[in-house]
Each structure stands twice: as C-alpha cells, then as structure tokens.
C-alpha positions in Angstrom: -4.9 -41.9 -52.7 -3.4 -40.3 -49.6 -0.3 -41.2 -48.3 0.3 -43.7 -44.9 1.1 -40.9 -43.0 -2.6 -39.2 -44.0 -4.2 -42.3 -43.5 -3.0 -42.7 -40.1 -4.1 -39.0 -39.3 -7.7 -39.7 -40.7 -8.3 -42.2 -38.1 -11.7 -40.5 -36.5 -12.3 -40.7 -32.7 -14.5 -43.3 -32.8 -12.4 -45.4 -35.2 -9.4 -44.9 -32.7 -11.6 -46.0 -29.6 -12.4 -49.2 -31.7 -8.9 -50.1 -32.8 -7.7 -49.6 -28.9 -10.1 -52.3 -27.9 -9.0 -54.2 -30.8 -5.3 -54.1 -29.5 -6.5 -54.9 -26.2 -7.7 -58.0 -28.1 -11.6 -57.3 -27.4 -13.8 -58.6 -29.7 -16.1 -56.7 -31.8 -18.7 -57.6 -29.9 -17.0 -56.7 -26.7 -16.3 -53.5 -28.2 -19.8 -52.7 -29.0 -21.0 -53.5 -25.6 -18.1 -51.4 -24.0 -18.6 -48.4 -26.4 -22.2 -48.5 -26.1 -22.5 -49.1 -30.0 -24.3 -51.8 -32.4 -22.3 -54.4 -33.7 -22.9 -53.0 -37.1 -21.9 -49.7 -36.1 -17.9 -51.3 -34.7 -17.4 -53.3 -37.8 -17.9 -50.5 -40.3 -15.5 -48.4 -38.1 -13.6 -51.6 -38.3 -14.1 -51.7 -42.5 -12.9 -48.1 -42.4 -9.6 -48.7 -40.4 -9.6 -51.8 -42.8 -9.5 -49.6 -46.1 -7.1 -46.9 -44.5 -4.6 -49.3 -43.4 -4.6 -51.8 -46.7 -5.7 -54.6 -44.4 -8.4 -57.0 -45.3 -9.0 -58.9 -41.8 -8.8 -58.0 -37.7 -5.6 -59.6 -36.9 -3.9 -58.2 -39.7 -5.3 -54.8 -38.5 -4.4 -55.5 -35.3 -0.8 -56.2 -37.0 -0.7 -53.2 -38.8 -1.4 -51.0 -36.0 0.8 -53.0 -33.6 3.6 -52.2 -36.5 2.7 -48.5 -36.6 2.9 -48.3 -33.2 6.6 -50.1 -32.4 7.9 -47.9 -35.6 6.1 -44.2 -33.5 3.7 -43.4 -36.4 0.5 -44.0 -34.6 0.4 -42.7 -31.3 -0.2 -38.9 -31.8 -3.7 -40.7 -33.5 -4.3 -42.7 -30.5 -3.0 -41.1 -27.7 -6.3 -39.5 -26.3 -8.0 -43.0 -27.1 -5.1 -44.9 -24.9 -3.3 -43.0 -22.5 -0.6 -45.9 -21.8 0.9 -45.3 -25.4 
C-alpha cells in the first residue's frame, strides 16, 4: 500500500479539479455540470480520492483534504487545479 505522501501525489487532474469544487462545497452534481462530466463520471473520481485518502464519505473527504492542506501536504497536487492555494 503506498504511503500518504504517494497517495496524495497520485491524485490525477481530473480527480484534483473534483476535490477543488468539493472544497468550494459544490455538490457533485454541481461539479458535473461545471466540469462538463456525468454524474457517474464525478463520483467515481470522488470513490478514487475516497480510497486514496482512507475516507468513506464527502465531508470527511472534504476534511481530509482541508487537513492536508492546513498541515502543506496537498497543495503541490492541487496547485494548478486552484490557484488561491
């Protein structure tokens, strides 16, 4: 099993354009619509960040990666997804 730090780095473009709408506390749907995406399509990249963060729901995702982010361990996999990190 990789480490956190791994994890963190394996967040895919796509994944990190879905967890910055999450933090901006868009819905899935909301996502979808802004990404130009199914609904199916955000919640698997949702399931993924799920799995790679040990989380099992959005607000505890959304925890997580507000966590990783106060403690400087997320941005460089983010940064060109949010530029106001």
């Amino acid at each position: 099993m990789p480490d956190a730090r791994a994890r963190r780095q394996s967040i895919t473009p796509a994944e990190g354009r879905v967890l910055v709408l999450l933090l901006e506390r868009r819905s899935p749907r909301d996502a979808a619509a802004e990404l130009g995406l199914s609904l199916a399509t955000v919640r698997t990249h949702i399931k993924h960040l799920q799995a790679k963060s040990n989380t099992h729901s959005i607000a505890s995702l959304v925890l997580w990666a507000r966590d990783e982010l106060t403690a400087g361990r997320l941005q460089e996999a983010l940064q060109t997804h949010a530029p106001w990190l």
